[in-house]
C-alpha positions as CSV (number, residue, x, y, z in Angstrom):
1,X,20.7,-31.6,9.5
2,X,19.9,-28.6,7.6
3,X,16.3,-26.9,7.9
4,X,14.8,-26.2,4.4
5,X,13.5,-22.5,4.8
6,X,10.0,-21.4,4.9
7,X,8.4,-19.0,2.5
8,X,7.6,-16.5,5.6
9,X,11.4,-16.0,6.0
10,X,11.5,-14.2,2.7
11,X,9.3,-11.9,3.4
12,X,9.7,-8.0,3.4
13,X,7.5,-5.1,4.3
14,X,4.4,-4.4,2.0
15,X,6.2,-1.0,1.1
16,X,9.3,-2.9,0.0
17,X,7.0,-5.1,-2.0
18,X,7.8,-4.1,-5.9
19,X,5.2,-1.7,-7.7
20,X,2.8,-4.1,-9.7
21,X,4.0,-7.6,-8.1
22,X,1.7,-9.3,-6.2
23,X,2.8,-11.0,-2.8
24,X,0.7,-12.6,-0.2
25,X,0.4,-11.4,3.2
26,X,2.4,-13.5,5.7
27,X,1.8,-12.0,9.0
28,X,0.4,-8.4,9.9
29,X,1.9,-6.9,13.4
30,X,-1.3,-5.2,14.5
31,X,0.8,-3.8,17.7
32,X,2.4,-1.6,15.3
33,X,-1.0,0.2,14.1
34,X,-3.0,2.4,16.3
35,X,-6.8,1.0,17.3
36,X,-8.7,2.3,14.2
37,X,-6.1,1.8,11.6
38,X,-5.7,-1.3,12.3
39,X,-9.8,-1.9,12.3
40,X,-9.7,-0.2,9.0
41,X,-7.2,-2.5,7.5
42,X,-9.2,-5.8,8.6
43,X,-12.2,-3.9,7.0
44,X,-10.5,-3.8,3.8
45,X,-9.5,-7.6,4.1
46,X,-6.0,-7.1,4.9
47,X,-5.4,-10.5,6.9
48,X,-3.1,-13.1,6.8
49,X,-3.1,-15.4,3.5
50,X,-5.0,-12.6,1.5
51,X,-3.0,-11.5,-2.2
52,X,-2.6,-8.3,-2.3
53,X,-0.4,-6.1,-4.9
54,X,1.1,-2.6,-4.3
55,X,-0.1,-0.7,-7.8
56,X,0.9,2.7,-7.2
57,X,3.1,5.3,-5.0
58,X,2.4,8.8,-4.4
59,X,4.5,11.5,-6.1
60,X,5.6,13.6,-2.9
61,X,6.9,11.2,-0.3
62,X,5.3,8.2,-1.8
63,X,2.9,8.3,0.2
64,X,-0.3,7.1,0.1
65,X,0.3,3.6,-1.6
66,X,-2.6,2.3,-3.5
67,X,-2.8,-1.5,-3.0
68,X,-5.2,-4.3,-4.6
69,X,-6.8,-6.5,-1.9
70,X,-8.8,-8.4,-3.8
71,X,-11.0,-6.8,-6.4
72,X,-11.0,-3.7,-4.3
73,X,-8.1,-0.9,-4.6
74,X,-7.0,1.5,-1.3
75,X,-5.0,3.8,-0.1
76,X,-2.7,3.3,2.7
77,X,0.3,5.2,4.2
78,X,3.6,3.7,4.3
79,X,4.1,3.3,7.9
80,X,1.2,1.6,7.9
81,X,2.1,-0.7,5.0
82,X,5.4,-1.2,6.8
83,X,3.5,-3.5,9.7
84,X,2.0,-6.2,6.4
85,X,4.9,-8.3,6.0
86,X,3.8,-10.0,2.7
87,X,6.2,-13.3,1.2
88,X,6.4,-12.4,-3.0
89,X,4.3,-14.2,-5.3
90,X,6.4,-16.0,-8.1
């Protein structure tokens, strides 16, 4: 018997996530995120299920990322972006 995979075992880290391709977000380790980033990111809608699609990297370090959630654009740091696990859109 062979298990068919799911689509949360292809996914990656939102900062692996290719500029300009849209992926939605699988599961969001909150542990990983200290108490007000991680209230920040629920502010901005960042939660399980949501589409959101990294648009653009920052020229030293890459950092901050600038992602769509939604209609509305932010700016998040990597290591932040590194606890969204997102599953890519086709």
């Amino acid at each position: 018997m062979t298990m068919q995979p799911s689509p949360s075992d292809f996914a990656l880290a939102l900062d692996q996530l290719q500029l300009g391709r849209r992926g939605r977000v699988s599961a969001i380790d909150w542990a990983l995120l200290g108490t007000q980033e991680a209230a920040r990111l629920r502010h901005f809608g960042f939660d399980p299920d949501v589409m959101v699609e990294p648009l653009h990297a920052g020229p030293f370090g890459r950092d901050p990322l600038a992602v769509k959630v939604g209609r509305m654009t932010v700016a998040i740091r990597r290591v932040h972006a590194r606890a969204i696990r997102v599953v890519p859109a086709d």
